[in-house]
N, C-alpha and C positions, 0 to 999 in steps of 0.2 A: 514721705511714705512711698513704699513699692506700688508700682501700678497692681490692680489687682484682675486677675486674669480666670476667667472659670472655662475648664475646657471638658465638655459635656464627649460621652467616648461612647463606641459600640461595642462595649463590651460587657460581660453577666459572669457570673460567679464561674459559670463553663465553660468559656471560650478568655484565653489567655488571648490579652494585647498582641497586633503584632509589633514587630521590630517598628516598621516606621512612624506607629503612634509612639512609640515610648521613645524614639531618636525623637521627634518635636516637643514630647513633652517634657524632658532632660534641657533640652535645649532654651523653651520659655520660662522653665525654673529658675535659670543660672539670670534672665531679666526683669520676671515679673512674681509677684505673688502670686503662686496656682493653687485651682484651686480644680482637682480631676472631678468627675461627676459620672457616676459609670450604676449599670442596672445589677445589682447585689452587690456581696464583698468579691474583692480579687480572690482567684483560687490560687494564686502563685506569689507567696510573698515578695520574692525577688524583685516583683515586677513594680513593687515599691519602691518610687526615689524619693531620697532625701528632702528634706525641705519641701514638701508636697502635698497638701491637707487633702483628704479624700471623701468625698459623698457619694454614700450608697444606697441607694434610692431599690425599693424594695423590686424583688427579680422579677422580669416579666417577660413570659413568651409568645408570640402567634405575632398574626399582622393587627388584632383587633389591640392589643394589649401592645403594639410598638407604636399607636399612635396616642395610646395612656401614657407612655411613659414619655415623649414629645410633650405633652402637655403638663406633663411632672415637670419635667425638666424646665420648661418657658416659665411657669409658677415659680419654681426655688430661683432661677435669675432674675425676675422681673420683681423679687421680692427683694432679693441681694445686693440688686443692681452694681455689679462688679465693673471694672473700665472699659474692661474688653472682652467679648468671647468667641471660642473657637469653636462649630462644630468639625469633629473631628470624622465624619462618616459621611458620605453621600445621602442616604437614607434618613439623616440628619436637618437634611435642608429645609421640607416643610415648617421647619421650627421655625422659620424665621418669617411665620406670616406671624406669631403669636407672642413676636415679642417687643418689647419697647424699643426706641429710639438708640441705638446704643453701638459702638462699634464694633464688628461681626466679622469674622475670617470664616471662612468654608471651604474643609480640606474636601477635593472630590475626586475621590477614589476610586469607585467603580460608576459603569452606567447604570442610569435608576432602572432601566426597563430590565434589570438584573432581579428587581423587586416580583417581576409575575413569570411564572411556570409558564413555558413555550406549552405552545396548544397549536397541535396538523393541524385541524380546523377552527378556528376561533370565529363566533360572530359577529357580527355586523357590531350588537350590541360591547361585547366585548373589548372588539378594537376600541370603538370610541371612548369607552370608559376609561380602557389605557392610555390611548390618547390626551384624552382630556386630564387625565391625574401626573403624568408628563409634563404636559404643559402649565399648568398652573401650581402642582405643588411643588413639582424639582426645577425646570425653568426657567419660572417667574420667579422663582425664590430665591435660586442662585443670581436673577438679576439685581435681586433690592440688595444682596450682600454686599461687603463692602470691601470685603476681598476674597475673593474666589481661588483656589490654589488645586487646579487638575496636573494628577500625576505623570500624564503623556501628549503626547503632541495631538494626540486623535483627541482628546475628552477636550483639550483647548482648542481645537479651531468648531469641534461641536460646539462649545459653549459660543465662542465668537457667532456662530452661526443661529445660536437660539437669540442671540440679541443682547447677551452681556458685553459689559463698555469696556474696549481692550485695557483702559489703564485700570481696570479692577482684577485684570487676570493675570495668574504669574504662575507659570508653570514652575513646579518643584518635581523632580520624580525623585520616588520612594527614598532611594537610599539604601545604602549598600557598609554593610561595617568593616571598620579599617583589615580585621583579620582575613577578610576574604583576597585582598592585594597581596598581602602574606605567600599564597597560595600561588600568584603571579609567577614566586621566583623560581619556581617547581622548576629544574632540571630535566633536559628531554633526553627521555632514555629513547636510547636506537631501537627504532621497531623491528628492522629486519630478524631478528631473530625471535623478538616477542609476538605478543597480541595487542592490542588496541583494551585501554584500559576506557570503558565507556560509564557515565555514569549517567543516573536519573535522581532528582530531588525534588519530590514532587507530594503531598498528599495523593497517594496515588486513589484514582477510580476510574468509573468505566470511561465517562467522557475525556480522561486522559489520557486516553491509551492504553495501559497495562496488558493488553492480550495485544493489542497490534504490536507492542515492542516487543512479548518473549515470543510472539511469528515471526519477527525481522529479525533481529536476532538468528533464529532457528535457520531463515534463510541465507544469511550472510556467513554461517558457520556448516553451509551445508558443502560444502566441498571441500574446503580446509578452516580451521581454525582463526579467525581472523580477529576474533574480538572477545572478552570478556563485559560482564555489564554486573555494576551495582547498584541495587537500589534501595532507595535512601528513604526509611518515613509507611512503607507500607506495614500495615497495624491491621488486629485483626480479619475478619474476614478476607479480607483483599489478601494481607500475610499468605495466609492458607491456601488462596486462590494461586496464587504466584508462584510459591512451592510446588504445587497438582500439577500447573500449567507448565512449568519449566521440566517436569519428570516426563512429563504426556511429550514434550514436542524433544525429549533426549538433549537439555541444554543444561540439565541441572549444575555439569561441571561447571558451566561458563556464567553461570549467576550466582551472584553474591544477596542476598536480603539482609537487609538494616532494619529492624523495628524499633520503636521510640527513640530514636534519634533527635538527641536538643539541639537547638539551633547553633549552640555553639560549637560545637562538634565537627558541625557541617564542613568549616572551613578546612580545619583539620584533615577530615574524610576528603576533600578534593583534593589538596599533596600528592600525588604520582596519575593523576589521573589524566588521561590526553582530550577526552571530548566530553559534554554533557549533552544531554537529550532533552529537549520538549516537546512534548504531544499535545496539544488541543485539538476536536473538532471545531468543525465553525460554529459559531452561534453571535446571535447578534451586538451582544453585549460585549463579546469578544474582538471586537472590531475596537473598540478602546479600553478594555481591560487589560492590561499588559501584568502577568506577576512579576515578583523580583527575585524569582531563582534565575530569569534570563539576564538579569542586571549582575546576577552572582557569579553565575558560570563566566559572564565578560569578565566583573573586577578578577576574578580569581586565573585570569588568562585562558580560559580554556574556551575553544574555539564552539559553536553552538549547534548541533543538528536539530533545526527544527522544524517542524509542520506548518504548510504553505499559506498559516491565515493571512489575513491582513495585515493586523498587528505583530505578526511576528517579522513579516517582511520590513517592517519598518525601522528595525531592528538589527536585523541580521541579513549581511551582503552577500551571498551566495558566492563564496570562494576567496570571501574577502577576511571576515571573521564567524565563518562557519557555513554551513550546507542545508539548504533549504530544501523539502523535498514535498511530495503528494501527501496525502493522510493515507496512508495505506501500507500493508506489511511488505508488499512488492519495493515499492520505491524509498520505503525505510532501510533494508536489507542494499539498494546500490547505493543510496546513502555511503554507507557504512561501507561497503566494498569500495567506495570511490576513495572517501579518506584513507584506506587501508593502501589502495592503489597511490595513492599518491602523499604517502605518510611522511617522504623527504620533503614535503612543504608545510608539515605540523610545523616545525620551529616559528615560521614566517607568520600562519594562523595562530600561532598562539600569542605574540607579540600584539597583532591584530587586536585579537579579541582584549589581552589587557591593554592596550592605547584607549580601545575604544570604550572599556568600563572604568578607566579612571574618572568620567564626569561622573560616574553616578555614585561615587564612594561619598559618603554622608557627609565627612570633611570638607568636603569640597563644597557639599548644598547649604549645609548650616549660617555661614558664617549669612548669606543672601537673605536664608531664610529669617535669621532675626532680625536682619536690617528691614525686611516687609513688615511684620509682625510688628516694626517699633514706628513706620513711614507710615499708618492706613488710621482715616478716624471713621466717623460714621459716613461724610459723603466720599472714600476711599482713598486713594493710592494717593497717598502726598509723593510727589515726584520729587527724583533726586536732583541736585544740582546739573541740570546744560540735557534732562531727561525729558523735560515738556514737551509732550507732543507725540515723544516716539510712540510709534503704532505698530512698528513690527514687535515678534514674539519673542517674549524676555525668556531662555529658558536658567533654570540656577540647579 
């Protein structure tokens, strides 16, 4: 009989899976009997695979009613008692103070301190509270796991440093789909006569930028024409916002808007494009939250302008597979004047950028990723042959 697998998801009847939950969980269908566990029904049938039994445990919103449904969820497995399970969410982790004996993969995604609204002044009491909910519900919890699986290099040497045992950790990042390498074999048209085909894909809002790009933008195109920009995903309000704003600063020729843009599209929509953009401010959590439109823009070759966090520098080499710049409309604007100036070295950046997104094409992750998923029991990482011992960090 199939191993029987329950992978409990953060997902609700209104917020559609992303890509890289459903890339693992395709991937542990094809070895184990799944069985998803998600708060309401799916709103997107597609998002349906095969051979996949479904539990939809009744919808639940706020942070009072996401620690209800943690204890839903530990109920229907401690009762199912299934071979193995997976939480598939960071925010997920406290589950594992409430459940029995059993072997536990813990995908982790974002930082938990992702979990409380930034606050100018927070108190004394406050910190500690966060503090102490850090430590002991995500932490500790990601310690008892039996396999821990962070997305980036920062969330894994964090975890090593909270005190998880390295042969339980195995970095996997996201994952990137085969059709965005597609995109790789993109033809470089001669700029000297063009503009700079720029693009952004992004759920755009304020902490991503959206007005500092149609400023830079505005400024890079204030003496000659140097670049066009499309953007990818802005919906409602923002839409409207983006339209006003590109009229107000006289760029509306040079911007293109996408609204509800499906993800499969995306790859398609990068085909003639020469660079992508990413905006973040700082914020704390973004110090190891990395998204994967930067993993996309790499697989898909195109070289990366992005904003000088942390993590992005981790990322992207400043002149190597793309342009790292300040967070501001000024130094977005010679960004963009710099590749434009020096546009006879796209070819070289763009090759760059696809060398350097070929690890993160899913193809590539998968096959590692089952082999963990089939090597870990309750006390964890069953080592691979001539692998005892290693202590440096495995990435897949």
């Amino acid at each position: 009989m199939r191993i029987r697998c329950f992978i409990v998801t953060w997902s609700r009847g209104d917020l559609s899976m992303s890509a890289d939950v459903l890339y693992r969980i395709e991937a542990l269908a094809k070895i184990f009997r799944v069985t998803v566990v998600s708060m309401g029904p799916l709103c997107k049938e597609e998002q349906r695979i095969a051979n996949v039994d479904y539990l939809e445990l009744p919808d639940i919103k706020g942070k009072l009613n996401w620690i209800k449904y943690l204890y839903a969820c530990a109920r229907l497995i401690n009762r199912q008692q299934p071979d193995r399970v997976v939480l598939m969410h960071t925010l997920l982790a406290p589950m594992v103070w409430l459940l029995r004996k059993i072997p536990l993969a813990l995908y982790w995604n974002v930082h938990p301190s992702q979990l409380f609204e930034p606050s100018p002044n927070p108190s004394l009491m406050q910190r500690l509270a966060q503090k102490a909910i850090l430590a002991g519900g995500f932490f500790a919890a990601a310690r008892r796991a039996s396999l821990i699986m962070p997305v980036t290099k920062a969330h894994y040497h964090d975890l090593l440093h909270r005190g998880c045992k390295p042969e339980r950790v195995r970095l996997f990042y996201m994952g990137v789909h085969e059709q965005y390498s597609c995109a790789a074999s993109n033809p470089f048209r001669p700029a000297e006569e063009n503009c700079l085909n720029l693009v952004y894909v992004v759920a755009v809002g304020q902490t991503r930028g959206y007005d500092m790009l149609l400023k830079g933008l505005a400024l890079a195109n204030r003496d000659r024409r140097v670049a066009q920009l499309s953007i990818l995903g802005a919906t409602g309000e923002e839409y409207r916002y983006c339209v006003k704003r590109a009229l107000e600063l006289d760029i509306h020729q040079d911007v293109f808007i996408f609204a509800h843009v499906s993800g499969d599209r995306i790859p398609v929509m990068l085909y003639g494009m020469d660079a992508g953009i990413f905006l973040w401010e700082e914020r704390p959590w973004w110090q190891f939250n990395l998204p994967t439109k930067i993993f996309e823009y790499l697989a898909a070759g195109l070289p990366v302008l992005a904003s000088d966090i942390y993590m992005h520098t981790q990322y992207i080499a400043n002149g190597y597979n793309g342009i790292v710049f300040e967070c501001s409309p000024t130094s977005l604007a010679n960004a963009i004047g710099q590749l434009w100036a020096q546009r006879a070295n796209l070819p070289r950046l763009k090759r760059n950028a696809a060398e350097c997104g070929r690890q993160y094409l899913w193809r590539q992750i998968e096959p590692r990723f089952l082999l963990a998923m089939t090597n870990f029991d309750v006390t964890g990482w069953v080592a691979e042959q001539g692998r005892a011992g290693d202590s440096q960090m495995t990435i897949y």
